[in-house]
MIPA-832327 format. One record per residue (C-alpha): residue in one letter; x, z, y. Coordinates in pm, 1 decimal, always signed. Example, Ala and Ser with C-alpha at 12.3 -4.5 7.8 and 13.67 -1.06 7.14 Angstrom:
// MIPA-832327
residu; X; Z; Y
a; +1230.0; +780.0; -450.0
s; +1367.0; +714.0; -106.0
// end
This chain:
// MIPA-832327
residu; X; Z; Y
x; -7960.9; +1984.3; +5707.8
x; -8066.4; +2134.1; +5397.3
x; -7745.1; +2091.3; +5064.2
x; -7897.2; +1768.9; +4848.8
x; -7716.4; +1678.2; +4579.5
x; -7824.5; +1349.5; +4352.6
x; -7723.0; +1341.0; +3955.0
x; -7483.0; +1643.6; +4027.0
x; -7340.7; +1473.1; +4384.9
x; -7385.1; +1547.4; +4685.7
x; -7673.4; +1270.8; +4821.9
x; -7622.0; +1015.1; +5061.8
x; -7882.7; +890.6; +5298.5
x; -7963.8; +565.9; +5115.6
x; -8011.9; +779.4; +4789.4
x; -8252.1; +933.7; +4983.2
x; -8433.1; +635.0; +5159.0
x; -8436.0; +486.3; +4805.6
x; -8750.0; +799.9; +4758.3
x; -8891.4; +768.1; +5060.7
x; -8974.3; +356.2; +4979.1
x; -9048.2; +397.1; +4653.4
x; -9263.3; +750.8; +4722.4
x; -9296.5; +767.5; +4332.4
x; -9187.0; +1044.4; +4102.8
x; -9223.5; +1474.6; +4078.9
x; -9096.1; +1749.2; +4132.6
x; -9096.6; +2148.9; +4054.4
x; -9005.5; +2470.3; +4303.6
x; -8879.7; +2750.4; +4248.4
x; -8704.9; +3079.9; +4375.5
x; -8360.6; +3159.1; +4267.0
x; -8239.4; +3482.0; +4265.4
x; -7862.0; +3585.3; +4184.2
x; -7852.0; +3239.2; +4038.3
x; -8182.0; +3345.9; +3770.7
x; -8514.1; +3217.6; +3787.2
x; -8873.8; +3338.9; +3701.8
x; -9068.9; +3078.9; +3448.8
x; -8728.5; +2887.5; +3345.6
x; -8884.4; +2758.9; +3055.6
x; -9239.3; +2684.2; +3257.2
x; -8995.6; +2445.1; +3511.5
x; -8819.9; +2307.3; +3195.8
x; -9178.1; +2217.3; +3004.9
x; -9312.7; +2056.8; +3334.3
x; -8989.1; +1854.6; +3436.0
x; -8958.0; +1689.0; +3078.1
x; -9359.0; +1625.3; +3056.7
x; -9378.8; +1489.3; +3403.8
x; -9116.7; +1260.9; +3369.8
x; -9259.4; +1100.2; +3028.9
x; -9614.6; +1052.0; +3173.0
x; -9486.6; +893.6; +3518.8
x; -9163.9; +668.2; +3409.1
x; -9224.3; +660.9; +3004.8
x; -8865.0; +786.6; +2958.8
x; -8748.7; +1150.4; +2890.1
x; -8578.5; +1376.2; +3072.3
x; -8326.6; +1636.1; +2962.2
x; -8504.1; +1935.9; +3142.2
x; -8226.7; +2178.4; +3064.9
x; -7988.1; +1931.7; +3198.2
x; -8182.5; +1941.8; +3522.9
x; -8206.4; +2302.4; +3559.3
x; -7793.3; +2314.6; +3526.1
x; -7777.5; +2028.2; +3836.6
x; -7972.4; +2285.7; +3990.0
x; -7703.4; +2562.4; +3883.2
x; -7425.5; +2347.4; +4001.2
x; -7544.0; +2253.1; +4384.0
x; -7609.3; +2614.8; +4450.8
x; -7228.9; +2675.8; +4355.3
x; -7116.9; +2376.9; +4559.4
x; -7332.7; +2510.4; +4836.0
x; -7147.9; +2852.5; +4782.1
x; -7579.8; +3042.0; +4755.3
x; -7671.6; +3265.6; +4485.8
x; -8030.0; +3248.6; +4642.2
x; -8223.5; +2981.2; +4793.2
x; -8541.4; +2801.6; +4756.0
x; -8452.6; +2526.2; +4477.7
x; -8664.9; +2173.5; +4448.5
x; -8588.9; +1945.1; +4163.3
x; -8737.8; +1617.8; +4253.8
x; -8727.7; +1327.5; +3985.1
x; -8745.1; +977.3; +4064.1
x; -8586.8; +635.5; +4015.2
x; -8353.4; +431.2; +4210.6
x; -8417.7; +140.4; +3980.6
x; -8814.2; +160.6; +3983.8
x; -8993.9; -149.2; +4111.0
x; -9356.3; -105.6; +4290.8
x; -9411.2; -486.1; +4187.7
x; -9314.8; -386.7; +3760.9
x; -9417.6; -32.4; +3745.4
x; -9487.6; -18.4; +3408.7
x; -9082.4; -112.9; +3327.5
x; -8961.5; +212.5; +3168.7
x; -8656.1; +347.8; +3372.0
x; -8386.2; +585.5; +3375.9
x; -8463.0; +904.8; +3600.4
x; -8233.6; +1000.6; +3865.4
x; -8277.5; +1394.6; +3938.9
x; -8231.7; +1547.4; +4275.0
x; -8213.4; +1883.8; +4393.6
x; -8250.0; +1996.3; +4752.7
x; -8197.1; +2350.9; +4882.5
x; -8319.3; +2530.7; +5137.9
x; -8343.3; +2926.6; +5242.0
x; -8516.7; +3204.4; +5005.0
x; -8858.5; +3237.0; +5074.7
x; -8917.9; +3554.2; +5259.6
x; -9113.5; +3857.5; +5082.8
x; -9332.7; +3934.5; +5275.4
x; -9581.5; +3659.9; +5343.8
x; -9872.7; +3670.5; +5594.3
x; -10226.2; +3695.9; +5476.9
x; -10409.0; +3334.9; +5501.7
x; -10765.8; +3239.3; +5649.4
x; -10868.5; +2894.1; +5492.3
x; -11080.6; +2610.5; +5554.8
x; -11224.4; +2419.8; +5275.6
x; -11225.3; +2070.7; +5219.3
x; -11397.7; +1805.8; +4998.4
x; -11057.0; +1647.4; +4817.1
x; -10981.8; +1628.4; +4473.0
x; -10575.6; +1570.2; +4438.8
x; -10490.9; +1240.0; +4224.3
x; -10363.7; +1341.9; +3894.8
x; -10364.0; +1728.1; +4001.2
x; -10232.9; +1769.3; +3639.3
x; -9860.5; +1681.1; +3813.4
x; -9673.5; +1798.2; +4123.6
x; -9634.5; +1438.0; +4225.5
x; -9466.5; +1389.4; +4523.7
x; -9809.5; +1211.6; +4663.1
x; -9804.1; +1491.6; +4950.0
x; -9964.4; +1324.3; +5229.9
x; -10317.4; +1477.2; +5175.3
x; -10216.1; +1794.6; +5105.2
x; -10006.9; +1833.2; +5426.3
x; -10291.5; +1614.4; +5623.2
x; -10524.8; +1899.1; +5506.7
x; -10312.7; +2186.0; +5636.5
x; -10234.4; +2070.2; +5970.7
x; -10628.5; +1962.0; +5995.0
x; -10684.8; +2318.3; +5904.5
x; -10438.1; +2474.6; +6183.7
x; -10611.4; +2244.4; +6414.3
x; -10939.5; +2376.8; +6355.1
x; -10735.9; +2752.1; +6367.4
x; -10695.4; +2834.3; +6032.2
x; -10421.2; +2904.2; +5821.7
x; -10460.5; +2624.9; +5543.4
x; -10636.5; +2406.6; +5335.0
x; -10876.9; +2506.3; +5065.4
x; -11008.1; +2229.2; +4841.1
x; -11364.9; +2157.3; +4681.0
x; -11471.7; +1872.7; +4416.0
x; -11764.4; +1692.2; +4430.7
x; -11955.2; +1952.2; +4232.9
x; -11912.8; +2238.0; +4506.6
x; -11602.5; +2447.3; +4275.4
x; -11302.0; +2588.4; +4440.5
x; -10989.6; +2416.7; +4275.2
x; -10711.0; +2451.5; +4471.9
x; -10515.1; +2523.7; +4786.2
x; -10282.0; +2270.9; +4959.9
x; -9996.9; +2412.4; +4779.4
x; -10107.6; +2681.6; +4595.7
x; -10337.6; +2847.5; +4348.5
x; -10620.8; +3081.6; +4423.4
x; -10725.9; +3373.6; +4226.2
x; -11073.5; +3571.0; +4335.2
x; -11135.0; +3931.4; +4265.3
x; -11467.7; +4103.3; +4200.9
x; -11307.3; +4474.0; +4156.0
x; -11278.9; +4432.6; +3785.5
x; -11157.2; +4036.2; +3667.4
x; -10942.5; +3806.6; +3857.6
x; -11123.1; +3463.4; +3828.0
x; -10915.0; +3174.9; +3826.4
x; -11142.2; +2894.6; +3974.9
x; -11195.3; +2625.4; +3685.1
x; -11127.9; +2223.1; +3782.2
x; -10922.9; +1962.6; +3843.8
x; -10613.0; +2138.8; +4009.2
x; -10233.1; +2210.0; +3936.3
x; -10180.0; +2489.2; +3694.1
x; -9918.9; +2598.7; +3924.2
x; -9613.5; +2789.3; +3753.6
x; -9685.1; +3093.1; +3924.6
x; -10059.5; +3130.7; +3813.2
x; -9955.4; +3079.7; +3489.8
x; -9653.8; +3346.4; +3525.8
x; -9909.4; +3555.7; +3677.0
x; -10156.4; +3510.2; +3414.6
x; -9938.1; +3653.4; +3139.9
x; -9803.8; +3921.6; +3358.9
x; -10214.4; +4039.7; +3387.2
x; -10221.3; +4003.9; +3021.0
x; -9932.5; +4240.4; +2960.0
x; -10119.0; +4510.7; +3228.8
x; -10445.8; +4554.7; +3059.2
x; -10572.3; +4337.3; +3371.7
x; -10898.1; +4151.7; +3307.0
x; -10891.8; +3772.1; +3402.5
x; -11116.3; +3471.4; +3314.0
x; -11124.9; +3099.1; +3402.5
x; -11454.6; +3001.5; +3509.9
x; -11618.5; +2747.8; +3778.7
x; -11594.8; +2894.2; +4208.1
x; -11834.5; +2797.5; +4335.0
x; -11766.0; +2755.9; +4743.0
x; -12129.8; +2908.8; +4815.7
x; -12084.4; +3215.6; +4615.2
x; -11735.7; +3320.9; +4735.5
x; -11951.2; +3627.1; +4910.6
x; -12003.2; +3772.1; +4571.9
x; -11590.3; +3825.1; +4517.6
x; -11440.7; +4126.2; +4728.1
x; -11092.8; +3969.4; +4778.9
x; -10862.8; +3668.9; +4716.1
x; -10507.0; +3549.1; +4658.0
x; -10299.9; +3276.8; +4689.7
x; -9983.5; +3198.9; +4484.0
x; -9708.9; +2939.1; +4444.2
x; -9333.7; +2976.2; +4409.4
x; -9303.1; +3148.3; +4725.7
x; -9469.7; +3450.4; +4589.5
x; -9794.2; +3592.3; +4640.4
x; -10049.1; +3599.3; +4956.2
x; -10343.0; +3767.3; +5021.0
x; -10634.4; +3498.1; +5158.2
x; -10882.7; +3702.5; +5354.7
x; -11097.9; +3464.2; +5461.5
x; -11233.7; +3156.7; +5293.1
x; -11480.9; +2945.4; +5608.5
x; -11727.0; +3237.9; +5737.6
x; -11631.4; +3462.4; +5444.8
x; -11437.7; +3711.6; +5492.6
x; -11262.1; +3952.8; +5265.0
x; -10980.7; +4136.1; +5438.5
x; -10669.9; +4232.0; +5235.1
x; -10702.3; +4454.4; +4900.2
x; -10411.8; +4661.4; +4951.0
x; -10429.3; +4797.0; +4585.0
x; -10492.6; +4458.8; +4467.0
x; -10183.9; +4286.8; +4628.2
x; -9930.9; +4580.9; +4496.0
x; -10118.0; +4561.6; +4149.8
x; -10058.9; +4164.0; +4125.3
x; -9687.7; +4221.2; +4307.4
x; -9604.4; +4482.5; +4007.5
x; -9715.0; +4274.9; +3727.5
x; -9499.5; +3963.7; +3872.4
x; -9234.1; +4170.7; +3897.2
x; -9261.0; +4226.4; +3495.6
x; -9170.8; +3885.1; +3454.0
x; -8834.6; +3813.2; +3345.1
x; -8527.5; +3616.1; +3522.8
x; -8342.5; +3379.4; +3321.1
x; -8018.4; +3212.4; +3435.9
x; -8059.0; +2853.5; +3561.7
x; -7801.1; +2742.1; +3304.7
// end
């Protein structure tokens, strides 16, 4: 089983039922490196405004990044995969709108690997509930993906009502035209990586816009690209489109990440 430790303790299995019933709160992911992460202050931002909008109470985010800090040296890692789920083992489903204290847990599991497989998606008509917050409302998302795999794809891609790309089950896309990275415009997740990524084109002289996808004109883009806190993967095929893998593009977008600085957890 994968370290969890609960308001700096190490978890017990009621602690964790006590989620599972109540399947109400947020979370953030991230890599850790040598005890430093990419986007500390992205993970800090998110954690505190989450936490506001869900349970009307704040959350010390820096606090919650140093819980992080501490499991990882009670595990004995200096890298893993690091989730920071809040929730509340006092909030009531029948009084929801009682504010309550936040209880913070962080899980660990292995690093992500780097080098991650290129991905041929399926699209979907789903619009995520509040997609402005990693919510732990997963079930779609996940219900997507393995739909996808059925149907012999790699993942999810999803569509709103209008006919835009927004999002993938757990990730951000980015489409390429051999000049501007698009980043499709809608109701999705500004994931922490798109928006590390986003600066990091900024600071190469990279051209990028925001701008509607629509899922009938991905044949006019040469390439895409997925990204989430596992790094970067190439998508090179979106239904009966297919793109292949831009080489040059994936070591351009892997070299401007890599600008990106590492702050310590705590």
């Amino acid at each position: 089983m994968f370290p969890a430790f609960l308001n700096g303790k190490p978890a017990s299995a009621d602690d964790l039922r006590a989620l599972a019933l109540a399947n109400y709160g947020h979370f953030t992911s991230m890599q850790v490196r040598d005890g430093a992460v990419q986007g500390r202050a992205l993970h800090r931002q998110r954690l505190e405004e989450a936490t506001l909008a869900l349970f009307g109470t704040a959350l010390d985010g820096d606090d919650a990044l140093k819980q992080a800090w501490q499991a990882m040296g009670r595990a004995g890692l200096q890298d893993a995969s690091v989730r920071i789920t809040v929730f509340s083992t006092h909030f009531d489903y029948r009084d929801p709108a009682r504010a309550v204290a936040p209880d913070v847990l962080v899980t660990l599991s292995p690093p992500a690997p780097a080098d991650r497989p290129a991905l041929r998606v399926k699209s979907y008509p789903f619009v995520r509930p509040l997609p402005q917050i990693k919510h732990v409302g997963t079930f779609p998302l996940f219900h997507y993906r393995r739909q996808a795999l059925a149907d012999g794809y790699d993942d999810a891609l999803f569509v709103d009502p209008a006919g835009r790309v927004v999002e993938g089950s757990i990730w951000n896309l980015g489409v390429w035209d051999g000049d501007t990275v698009t980043w499709p415009e809608g109701p999705a997740l500004r994931g922490t990586a798109e928006r590390l990524l986003q600066a990091a084109l900024d600071q190469a002289g990279i051209p990028q816009r925001q701008a509607p996808v629509m899922l009938g004109e991905l044949g006019r883009y040469r390439a895409g690209f997925a990204c989430n806190a596992g790094g970067l993967q190439a998508v090179v095929a979106v239904d009966a489109v297919a793109w292949g893998t831009d080489t040059a593009l994936m070591a351009r977008l892997a070299a401007a990440l890599d600008t990106q600085p590492w702050a310590p957890l705590a």
